[in-house]
DODO-753256 format. One line per 8 residues: number of its first residue (from 1); for each residue y, z, x of N, C-alpha, C, O, CB. Coordinates in nm, 3 decimals. Glycine has a CB too. Layout:
<rs>
NUM) Y:Z:X:Y:Z:X:Y:Z:X:Y:Z:X:Y:Z:X ~ ...
</rs>
This chain:
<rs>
1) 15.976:8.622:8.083:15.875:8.690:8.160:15.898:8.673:8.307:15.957:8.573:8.348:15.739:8.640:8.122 ~ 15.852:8.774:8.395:15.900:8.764:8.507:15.782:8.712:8.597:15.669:8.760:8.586:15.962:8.891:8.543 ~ 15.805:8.635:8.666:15.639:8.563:8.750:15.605:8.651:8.896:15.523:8.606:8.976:15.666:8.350:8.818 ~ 15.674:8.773:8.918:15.633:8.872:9.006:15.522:8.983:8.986:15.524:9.078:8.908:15.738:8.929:9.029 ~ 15.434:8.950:9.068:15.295:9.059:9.004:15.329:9.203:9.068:15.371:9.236:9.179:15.103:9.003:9.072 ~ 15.295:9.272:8.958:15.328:9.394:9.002:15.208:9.469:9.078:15.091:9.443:9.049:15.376:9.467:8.887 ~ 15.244:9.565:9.178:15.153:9.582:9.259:15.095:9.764:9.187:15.149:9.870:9.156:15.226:9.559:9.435 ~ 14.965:9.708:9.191:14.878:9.824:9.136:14.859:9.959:9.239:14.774:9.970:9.327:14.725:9.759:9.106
9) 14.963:10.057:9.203:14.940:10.168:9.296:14.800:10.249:9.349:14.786:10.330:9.441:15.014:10.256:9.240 ~ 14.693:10.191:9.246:14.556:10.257:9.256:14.461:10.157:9.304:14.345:10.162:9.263:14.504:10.316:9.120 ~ 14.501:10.058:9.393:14.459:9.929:9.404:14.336:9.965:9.494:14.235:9.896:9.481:14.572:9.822:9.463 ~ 14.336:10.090:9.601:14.273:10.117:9.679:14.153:10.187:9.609:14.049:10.195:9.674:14.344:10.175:9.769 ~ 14.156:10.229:9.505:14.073:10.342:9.462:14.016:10.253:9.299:13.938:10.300:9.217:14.184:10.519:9.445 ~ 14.062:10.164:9.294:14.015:10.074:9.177:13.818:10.065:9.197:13.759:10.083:9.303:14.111:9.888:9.201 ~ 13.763:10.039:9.086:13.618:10.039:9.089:13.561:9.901:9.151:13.442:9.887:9.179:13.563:10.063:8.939 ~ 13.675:9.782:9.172:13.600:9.664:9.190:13.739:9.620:9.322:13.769:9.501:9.321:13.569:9.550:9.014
17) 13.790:9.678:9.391:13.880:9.730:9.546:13.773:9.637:9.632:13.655:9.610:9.609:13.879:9.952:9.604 ~ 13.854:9.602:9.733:13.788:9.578:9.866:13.693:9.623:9.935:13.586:9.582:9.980:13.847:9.588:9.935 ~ 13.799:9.787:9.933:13.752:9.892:10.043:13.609:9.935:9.966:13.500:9.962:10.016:13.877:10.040:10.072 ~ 13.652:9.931:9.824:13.502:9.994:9.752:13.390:9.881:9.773:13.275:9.911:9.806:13.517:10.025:9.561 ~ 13.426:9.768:9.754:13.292:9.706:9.823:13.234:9.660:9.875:13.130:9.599:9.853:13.248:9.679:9.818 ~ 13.325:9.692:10.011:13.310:9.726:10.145:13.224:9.814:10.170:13.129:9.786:10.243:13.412:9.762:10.199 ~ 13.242:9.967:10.105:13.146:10.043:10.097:13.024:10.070:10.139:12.940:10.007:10.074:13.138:10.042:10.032 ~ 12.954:10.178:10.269:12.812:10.170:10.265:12.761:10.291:10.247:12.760:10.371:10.341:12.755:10.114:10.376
25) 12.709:10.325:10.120:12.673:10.413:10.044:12.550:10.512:10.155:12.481:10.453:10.238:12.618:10.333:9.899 ~ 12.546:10.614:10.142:12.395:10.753:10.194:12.352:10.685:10.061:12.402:10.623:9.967:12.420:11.001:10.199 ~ 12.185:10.745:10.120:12.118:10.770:10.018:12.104:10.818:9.897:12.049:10.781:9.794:12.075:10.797:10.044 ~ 12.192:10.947:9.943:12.201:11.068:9.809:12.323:10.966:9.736:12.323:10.980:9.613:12.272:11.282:9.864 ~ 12.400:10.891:9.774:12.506:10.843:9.659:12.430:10.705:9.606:12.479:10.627:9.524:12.685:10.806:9.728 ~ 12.306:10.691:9.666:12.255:10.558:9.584:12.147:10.652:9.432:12.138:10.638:9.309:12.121:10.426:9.732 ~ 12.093:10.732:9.527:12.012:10.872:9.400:12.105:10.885:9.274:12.086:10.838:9.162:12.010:11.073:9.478 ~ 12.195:10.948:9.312:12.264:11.103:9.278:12.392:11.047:9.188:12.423:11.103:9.082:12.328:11.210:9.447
33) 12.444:10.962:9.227:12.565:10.901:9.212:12.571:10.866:9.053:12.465:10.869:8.990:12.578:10.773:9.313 ~ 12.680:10.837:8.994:12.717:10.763:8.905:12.751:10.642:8.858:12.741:10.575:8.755:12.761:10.794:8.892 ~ 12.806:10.634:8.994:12.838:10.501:9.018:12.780:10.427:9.143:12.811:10.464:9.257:12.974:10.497:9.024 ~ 12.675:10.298:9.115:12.652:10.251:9.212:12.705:10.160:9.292:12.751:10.055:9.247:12.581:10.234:9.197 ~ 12.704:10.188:9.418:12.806:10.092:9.509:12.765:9.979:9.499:12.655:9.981:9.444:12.822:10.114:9.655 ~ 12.805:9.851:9.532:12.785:9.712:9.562:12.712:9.672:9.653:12.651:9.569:9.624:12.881:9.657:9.584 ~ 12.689:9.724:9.783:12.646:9.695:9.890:12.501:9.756:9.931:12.547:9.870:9.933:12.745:9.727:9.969 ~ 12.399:9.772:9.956:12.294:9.883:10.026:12.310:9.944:10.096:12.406:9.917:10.168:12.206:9.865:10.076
41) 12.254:10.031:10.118:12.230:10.110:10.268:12.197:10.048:10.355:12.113:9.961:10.333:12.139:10.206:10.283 ~ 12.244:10.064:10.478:12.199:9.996:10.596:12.032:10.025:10.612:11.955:9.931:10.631:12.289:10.052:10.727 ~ 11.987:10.161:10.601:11.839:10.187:10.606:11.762:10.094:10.523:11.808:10.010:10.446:11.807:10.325:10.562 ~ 11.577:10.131:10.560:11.532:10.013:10.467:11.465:10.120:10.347:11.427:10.075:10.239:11.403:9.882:10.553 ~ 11.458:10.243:10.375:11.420:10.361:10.287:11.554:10.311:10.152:11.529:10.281:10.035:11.445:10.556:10.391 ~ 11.687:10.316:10.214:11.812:10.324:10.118:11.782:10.207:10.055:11.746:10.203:9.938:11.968:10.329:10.181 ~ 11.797:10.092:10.140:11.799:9.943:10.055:11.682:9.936:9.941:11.703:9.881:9.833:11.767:9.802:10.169 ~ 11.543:10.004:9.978:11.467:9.977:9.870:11.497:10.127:9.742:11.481:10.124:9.620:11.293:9.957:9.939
49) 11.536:10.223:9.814:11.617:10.308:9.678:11.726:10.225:9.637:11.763:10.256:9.523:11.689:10.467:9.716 ~ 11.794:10.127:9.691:11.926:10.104:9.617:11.820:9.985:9.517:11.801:9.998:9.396:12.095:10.033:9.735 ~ 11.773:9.893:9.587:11.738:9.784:9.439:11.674:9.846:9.353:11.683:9.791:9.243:11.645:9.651:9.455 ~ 11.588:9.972:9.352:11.529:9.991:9.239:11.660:10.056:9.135:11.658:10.058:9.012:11.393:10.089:9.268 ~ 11.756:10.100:9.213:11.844:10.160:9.121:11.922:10.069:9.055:11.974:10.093:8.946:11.924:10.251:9.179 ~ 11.933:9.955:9.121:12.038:9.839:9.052:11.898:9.760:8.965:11.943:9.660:8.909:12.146:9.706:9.202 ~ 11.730:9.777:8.935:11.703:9.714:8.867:11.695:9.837:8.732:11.672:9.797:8.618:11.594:9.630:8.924 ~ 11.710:9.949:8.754:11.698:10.026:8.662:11.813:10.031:8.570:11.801:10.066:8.453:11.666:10.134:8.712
57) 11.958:9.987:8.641:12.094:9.983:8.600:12.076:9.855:8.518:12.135:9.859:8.410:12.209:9.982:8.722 ~ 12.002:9.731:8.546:12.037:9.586:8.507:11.892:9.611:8.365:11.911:9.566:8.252:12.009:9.428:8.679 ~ 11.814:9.656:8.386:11.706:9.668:8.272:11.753:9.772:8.141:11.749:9.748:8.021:11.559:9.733:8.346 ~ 11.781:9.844:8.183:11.853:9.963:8.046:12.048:9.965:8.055:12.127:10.057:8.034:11.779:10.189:8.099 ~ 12.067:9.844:8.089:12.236:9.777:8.066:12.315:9.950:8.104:12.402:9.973:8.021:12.281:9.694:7.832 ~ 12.303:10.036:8.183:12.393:10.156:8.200:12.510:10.143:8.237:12.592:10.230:8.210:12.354:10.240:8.277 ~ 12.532:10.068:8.284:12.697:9.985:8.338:12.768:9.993:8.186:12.885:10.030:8.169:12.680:9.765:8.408 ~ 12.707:9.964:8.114:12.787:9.963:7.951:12.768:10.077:7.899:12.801:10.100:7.782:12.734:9.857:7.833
65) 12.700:10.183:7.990:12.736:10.298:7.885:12.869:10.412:7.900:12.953:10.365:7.977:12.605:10.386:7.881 ~ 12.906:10.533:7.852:12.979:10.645:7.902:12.965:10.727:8.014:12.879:10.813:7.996:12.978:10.716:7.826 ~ 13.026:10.732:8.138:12.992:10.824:8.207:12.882:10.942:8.127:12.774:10.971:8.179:13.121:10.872:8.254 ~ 12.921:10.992:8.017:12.837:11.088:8.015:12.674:11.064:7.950:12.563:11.116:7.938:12.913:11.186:7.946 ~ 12.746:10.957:7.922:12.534:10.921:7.847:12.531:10.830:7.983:12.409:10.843:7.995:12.485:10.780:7.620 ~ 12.565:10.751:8.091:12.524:10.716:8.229:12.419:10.891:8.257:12.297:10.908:8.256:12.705:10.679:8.356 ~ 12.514:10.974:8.274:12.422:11.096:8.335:12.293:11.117:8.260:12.181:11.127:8.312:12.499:11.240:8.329 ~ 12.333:11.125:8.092:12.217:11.150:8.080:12.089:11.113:8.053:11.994:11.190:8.040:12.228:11.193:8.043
73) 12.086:10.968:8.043:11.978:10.890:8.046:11.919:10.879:8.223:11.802:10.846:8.244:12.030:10.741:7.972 ~ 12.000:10.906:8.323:11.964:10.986:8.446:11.897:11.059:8.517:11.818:11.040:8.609:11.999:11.024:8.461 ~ 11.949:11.175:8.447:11.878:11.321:8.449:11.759:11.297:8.375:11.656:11.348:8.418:11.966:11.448:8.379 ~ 11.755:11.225:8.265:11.583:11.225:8.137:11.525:11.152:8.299:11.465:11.214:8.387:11.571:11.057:7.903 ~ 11.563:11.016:8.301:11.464:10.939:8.403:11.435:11.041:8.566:11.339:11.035:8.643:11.557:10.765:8.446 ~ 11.530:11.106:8.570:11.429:11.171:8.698:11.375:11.313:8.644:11.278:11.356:8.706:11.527:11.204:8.864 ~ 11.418:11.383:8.550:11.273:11.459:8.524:11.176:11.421:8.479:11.083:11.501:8.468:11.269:11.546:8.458 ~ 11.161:11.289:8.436:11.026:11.231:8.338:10.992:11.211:8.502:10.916:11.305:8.525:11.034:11.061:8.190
81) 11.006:11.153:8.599:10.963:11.114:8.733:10.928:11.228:8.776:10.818:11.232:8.830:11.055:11.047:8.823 ~ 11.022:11.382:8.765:10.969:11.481:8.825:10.858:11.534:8.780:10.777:11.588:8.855:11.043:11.562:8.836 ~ 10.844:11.525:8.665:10.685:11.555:8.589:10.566:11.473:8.602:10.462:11.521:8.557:10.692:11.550:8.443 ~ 10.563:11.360:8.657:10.503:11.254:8.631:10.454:11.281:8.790:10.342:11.237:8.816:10.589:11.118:8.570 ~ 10.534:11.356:8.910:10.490:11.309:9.023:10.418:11.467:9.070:10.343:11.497:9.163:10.620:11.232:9.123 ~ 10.481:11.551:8.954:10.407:11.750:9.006:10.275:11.673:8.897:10.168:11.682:8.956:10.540:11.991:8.908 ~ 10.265:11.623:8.797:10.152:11.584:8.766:10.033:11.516:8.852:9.940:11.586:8.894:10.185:11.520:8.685 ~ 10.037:11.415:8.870:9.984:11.342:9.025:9.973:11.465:9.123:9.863:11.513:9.095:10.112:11.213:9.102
89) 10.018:11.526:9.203:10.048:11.606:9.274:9.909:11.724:9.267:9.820:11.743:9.349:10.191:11.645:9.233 ~ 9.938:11.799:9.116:9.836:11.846:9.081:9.778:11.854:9.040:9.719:11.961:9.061:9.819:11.881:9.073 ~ 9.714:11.760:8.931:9.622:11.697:8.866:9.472:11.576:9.008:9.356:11.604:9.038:9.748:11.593:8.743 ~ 9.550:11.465:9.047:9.502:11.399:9.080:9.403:11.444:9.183:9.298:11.380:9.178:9.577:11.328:9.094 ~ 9.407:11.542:9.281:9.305:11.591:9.383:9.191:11.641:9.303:9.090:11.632:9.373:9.360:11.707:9.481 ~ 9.166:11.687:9.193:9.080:11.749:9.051:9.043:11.609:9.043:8.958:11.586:9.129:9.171:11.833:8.891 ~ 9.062:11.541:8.998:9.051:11.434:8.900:8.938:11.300:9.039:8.843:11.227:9.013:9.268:11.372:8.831 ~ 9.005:11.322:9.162:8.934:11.237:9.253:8.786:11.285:9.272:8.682:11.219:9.270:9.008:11.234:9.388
97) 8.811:11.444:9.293:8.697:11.525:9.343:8.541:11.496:9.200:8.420:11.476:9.217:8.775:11.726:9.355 ~ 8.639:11.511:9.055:8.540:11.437:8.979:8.472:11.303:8.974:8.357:11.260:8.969:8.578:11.440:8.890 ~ 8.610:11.249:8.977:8.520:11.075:9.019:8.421:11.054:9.089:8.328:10.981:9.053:8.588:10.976:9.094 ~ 8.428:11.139:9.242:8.347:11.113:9.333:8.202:11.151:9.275:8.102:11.079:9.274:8.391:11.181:9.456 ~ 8.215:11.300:9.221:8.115:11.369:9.191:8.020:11.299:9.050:7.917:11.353:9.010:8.180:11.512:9.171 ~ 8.074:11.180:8.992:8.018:11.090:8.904:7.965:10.962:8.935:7.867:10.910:8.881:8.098:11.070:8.823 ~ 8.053:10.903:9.048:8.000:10.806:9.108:7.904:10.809:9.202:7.855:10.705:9.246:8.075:10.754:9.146 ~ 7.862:10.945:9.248:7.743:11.000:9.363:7.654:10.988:9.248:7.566:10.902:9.247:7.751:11.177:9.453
105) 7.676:11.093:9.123:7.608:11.051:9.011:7.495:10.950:8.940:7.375:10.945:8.911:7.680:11.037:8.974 ~ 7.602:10.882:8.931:7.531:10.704:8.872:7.464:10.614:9.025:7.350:10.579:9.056:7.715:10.566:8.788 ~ 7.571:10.605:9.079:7.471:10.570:9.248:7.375:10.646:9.367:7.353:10.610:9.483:7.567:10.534:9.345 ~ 7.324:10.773:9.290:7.250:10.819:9.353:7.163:10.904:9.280:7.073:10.970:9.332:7.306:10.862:9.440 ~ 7.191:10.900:9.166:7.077:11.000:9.033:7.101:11.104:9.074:7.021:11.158:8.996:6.895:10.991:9.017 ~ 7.154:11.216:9.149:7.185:11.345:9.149:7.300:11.391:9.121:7.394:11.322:9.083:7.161:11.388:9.242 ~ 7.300:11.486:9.135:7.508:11.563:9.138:7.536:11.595:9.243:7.433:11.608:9.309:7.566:11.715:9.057 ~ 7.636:11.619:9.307:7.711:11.627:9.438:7.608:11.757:9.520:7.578:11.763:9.639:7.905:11.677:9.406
113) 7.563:11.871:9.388:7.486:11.972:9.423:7.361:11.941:9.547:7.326:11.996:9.652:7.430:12.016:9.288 ~ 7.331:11.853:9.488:7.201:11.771:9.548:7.260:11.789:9.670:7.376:11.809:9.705:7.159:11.603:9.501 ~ 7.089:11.769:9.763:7.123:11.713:9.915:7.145:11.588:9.973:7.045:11.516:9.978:7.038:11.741:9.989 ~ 7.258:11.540:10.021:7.297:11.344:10.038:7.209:11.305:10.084:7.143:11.220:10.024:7.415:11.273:10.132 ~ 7.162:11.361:10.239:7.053:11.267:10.311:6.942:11.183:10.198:6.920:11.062:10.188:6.952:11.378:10.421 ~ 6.886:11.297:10.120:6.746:11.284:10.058:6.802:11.182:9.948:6.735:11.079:9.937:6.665:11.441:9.995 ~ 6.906:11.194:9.870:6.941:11.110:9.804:7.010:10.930:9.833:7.006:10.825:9.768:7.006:11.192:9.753 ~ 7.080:10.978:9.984:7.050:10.823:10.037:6.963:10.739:10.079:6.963:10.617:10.094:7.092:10.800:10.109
121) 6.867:10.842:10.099:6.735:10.779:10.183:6.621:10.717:10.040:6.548:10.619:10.054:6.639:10.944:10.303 ~ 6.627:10.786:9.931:6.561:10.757:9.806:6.650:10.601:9.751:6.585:10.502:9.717:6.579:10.911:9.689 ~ 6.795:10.601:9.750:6.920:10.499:9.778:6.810:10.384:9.833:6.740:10.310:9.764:7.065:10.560:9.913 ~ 6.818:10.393:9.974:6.782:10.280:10.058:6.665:10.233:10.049:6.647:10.114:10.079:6.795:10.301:10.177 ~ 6.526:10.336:9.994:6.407:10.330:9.957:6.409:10.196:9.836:6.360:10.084:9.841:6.363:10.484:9.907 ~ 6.506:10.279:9.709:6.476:10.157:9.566:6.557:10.006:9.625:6.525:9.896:9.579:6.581:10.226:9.368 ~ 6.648:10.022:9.715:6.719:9.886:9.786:6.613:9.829:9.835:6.576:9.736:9.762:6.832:9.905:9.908 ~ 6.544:9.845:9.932:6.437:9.783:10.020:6.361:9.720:9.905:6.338:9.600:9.890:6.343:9.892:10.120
129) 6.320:9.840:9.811:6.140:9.776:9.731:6.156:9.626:9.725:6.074:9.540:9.756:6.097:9.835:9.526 ~ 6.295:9.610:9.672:6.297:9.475:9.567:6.300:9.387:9.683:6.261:9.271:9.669:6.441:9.448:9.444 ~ 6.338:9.426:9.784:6.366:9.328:9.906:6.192:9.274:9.993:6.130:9.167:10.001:6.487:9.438:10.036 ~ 6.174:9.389:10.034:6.036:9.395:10.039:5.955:9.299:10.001:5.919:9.198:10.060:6.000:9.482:9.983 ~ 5.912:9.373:9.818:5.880:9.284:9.707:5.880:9.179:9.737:5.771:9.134:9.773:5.946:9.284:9.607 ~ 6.034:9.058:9.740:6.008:8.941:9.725:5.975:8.919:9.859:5.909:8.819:9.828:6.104:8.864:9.664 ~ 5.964:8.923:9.970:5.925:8.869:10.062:5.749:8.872:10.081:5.666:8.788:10.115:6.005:8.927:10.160 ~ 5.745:9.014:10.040:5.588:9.019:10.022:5.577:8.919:9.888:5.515:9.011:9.834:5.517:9.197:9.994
137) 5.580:8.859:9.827:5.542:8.770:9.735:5.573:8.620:9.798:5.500:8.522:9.779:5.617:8.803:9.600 ~ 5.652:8.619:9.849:5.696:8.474:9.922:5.612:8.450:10.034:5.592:8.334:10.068:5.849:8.469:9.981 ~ 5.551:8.560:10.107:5.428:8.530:10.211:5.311:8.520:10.108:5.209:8.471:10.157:5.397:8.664:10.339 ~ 5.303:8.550:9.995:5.109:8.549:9.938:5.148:8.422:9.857:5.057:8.373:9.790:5.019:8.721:9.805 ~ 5.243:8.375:9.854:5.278:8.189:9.815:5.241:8.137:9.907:5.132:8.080:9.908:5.429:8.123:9.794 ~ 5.347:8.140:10.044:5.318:8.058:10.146:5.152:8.051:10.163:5.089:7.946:10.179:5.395:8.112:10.272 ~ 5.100:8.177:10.158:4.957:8.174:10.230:4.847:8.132:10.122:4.736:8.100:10.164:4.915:8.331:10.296 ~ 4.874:8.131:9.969:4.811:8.055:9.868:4.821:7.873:9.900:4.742:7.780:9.882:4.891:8.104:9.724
145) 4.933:7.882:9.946:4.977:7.716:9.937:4.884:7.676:10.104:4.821:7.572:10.126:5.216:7.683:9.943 ~ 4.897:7.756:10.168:4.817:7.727:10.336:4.656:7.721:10.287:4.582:7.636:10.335:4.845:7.894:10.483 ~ 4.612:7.808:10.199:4.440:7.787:10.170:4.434:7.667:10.112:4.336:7.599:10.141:4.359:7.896:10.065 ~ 4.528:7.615:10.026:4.498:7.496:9.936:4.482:7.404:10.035:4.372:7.356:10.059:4.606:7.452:9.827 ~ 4.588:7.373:10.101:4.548:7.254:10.203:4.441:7.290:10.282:4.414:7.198:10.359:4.660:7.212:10.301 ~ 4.362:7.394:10.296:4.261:7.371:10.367:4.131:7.386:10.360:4.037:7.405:10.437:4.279:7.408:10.438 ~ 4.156:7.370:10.212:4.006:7.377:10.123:3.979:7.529:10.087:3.872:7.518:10.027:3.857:7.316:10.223 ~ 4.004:7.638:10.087:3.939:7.724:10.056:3.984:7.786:9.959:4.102:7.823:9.962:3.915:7.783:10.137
153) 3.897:7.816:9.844:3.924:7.876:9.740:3.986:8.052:9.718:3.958:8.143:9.795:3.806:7.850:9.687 ~ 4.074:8.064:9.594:4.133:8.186:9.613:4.038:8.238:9.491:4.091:8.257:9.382:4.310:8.195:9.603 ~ 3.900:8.261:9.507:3.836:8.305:9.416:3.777:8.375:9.536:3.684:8.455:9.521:3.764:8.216:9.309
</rs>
């Protein structure tokens, strides 16, 4: 055997090269790509697209799959994302406008129909009573307990 290493003509273009991971990937090749580079993006938009892509690579093992099932477990994960975000998109402004219109609801006994003022002011009315209430009860104590000490009957 001969103890001279032979020199790899594709040494430059090899997947695990210097120059490759050296590498500082755009955005679109941290997205889009097939292969993810080693390094981040200098941006902090890229760096946090690149770790989610290297935790999505390290959680569903894609490094071990075929270029072509790499793509297509890919393509599924960003149209399930593209549906998931035109969903949100146009669903969720519906869906807030109800909430609100339920929670005016239950915290104010009317429907959005109603007029707010009258319904906050009825709001602040049942808040007060109880407040009120105990204070007006905590003065006809105090002032029960002030007759006792001074002789006079609450008859």
């Amino acid at each position: 055997m001969s103890s001279q290493a032979v020199a790899d003509p594709a040494y430059h273009t090899a997947a695990m090269s210097y120059a490759e991971w050296k590498r500082e990937p755009t955005i679109a090749q941290v997205l889009f790509g097939l292969h993810l580079p080693y390094r981040p993006p200098r941006s902090l938009i890229g760096e946090f697209l690149w770790r989610r892509r290297v935790w999505v690579e390290v959680t569903f093992a894609l490094s071990m799959l075929e270029p072509w099932e790499k793509f297509l477990v890919v393509v599924v994960m960003y149209l399930t994302l593209g549906l998931l975000l035109t969903g949100i998109y146009l669903y969720l402004p519906h869906h807030l406008a109800f909430l609100t219109a339920r929670a005016s609801y239950y915290l104010l006994g009317r429907d959005v129909s109603a007029d707010l003022p009258a319904s906050l002011s009825r709001l602040k009315a049942a808040a007060s009573w109880g407040f009120n209430t105990s204070v007006t009860s905590i003065a006809n104590v105090g002032a029960s307990l002030a007759r006792r000490g001074t002789g006079t009957s609450e008859l």
